[in-house]
N, C-alpha and C positions, 0 to 999 in steps of 0.2 A: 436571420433571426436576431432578436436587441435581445441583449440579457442585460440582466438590472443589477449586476454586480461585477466588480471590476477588480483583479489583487495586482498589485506589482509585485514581484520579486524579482532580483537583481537587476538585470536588463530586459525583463521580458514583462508582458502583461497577460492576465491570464482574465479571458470572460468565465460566469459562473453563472450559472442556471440558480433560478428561483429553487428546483427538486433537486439540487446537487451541493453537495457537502463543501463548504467556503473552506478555503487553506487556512490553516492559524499556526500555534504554536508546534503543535505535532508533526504535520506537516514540514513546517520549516525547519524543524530539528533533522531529519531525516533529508530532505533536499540540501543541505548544506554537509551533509557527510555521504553523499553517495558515494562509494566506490566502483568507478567504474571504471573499464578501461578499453582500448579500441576492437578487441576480439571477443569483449565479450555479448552474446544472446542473454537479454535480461526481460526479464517478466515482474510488470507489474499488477500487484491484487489490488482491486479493490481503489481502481485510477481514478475517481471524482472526476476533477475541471483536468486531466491529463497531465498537474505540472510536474510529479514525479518521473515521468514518463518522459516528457519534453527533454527536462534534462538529461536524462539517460539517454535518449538518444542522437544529443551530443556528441558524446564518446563511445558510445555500442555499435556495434555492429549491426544490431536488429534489437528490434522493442516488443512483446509481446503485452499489451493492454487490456484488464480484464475489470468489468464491473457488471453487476445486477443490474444497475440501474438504465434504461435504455437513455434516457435524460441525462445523463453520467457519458454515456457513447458518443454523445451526440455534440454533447458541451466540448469535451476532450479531441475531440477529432477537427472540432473547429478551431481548438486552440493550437493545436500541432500546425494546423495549418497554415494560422495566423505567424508560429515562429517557424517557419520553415525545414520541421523536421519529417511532417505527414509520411514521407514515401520510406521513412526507416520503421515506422510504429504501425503496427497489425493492430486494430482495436478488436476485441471479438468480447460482445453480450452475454454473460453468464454468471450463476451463484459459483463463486470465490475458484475453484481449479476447474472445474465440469467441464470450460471449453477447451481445457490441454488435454492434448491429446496424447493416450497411453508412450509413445515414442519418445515424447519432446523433455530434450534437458538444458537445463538454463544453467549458466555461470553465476546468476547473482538475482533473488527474486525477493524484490519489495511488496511490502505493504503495511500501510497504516492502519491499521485495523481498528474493528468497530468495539473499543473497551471498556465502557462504561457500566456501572450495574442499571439496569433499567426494567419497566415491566411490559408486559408483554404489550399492549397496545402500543406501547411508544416505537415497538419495532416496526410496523406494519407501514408507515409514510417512505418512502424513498429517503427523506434525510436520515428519518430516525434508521435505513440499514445504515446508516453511513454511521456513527457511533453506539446503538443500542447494542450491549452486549451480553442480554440475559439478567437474569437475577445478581449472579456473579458477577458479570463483565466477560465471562472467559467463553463462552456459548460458540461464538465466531472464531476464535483466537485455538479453540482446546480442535475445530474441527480442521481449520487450516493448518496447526500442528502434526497431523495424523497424517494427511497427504503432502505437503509439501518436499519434505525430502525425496521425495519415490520421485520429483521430476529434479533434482539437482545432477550439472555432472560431476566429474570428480574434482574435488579442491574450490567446489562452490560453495556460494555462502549466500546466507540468510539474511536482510535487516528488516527489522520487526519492532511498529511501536507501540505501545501500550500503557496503560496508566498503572503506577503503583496499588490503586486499588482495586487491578484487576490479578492480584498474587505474581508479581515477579516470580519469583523464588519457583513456583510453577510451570511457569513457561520453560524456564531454562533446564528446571529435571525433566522437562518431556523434551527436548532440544537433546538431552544427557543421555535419556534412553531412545533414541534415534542415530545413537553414536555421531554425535556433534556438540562439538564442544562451542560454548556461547556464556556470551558477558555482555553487562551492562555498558554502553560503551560510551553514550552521553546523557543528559537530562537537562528539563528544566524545573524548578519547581514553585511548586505554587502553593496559597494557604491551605488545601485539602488536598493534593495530591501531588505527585511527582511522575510529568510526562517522561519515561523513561526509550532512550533506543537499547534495541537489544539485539547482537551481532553473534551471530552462528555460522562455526565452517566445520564442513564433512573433513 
């Protein structure tokens, strides 16, 4: 397959589908602070062109890759392939946890989530899931909230990013009330909003 888009980051190149979410600031904030390390089983939500993923499985021991988008699968799996990690990263097709399975506990699980305030048609294209996040922004964000701890193991953590105008302050008391404690941990910012990462451990 050609795809019509192309990103570098650090040493690697990442192709991008026309239907799949292009890596930028948000993205790159979070790729540059992955914590990972060689035992750990990590899950990524919501993989676009897989380069969160790539990375991770770097240093992971196993990559679990999860997106909606079957064009998102598709892209992703090509790219692993192209940097030589494919045989560590499982990609598996589904809306945001659906495809883990009730057993499965990860060390450490990303995502970039879709935070923007948006209305409802803009959800409905393959890219718009990749940032529409409801009237609010928090639509995607408040439901990946809810399930995400139920697959952490013990002493795992969250990194989670979002834009300030999708209520920080938010995120982090439902982080609070899941008994995990989580802070801001970097950002960038911009004339209407401040892409924020936000770091949570059980």
């Amino acid at each position: 397959m050609i795809y019509p888009k192309k990103v570098y980051f650090k040493d690697k190149v990442f192709m991008v589908d026309e239907h799949v979410y292009e890596p930028a600031e948000d993205t790159f904030l979070l790729a540059e602070r992955l914590t990972v390390t060689k035992d750990d089983v990590v899950l990524d939500v919501g993989t676009g062109c897989g380069i969160l993923a790539v990375f991770a499985a770097e240093k992971a021991k196993r990559v679990v890759a999860v997106d909606v988008n079957p064009y998102a699968i598709e892209c992703a799996t090509n790219n692993a392939q192209t940097n030589d990690v494919k045989e560590r990263i499982e990609f598996r097709q589904g809306d945001l946890l659906k495809p883990i399975k009730q057993n499965e506990n990860f060390d450490l699980i990303l995502f970039n989530s879709p935070y923007l305030p948006s209305e409802p048609d803009e959800e409905e294209s393959w890219i718009g899931k990749a940032w529409a996040g409801g009237s609010d922004g928090r639509t995607v964000i408040d439901r990946f909230l809810v399930d995400a701890p139920n697959f952490l193991a013990d002493g795992a953590k969250i990194q989670l990013v979002q834009s300030s105008l999708s209520n920080v302050d938010k995120t982090i008391q439902m982080f609070k009330e899941r008994n995990m404690r989580a802070k801001v941990t970097a950002q960038v910012k911009f004339s209407f909003e401040n892409i924020v990462l936000i770091e949570a451990e059980r």
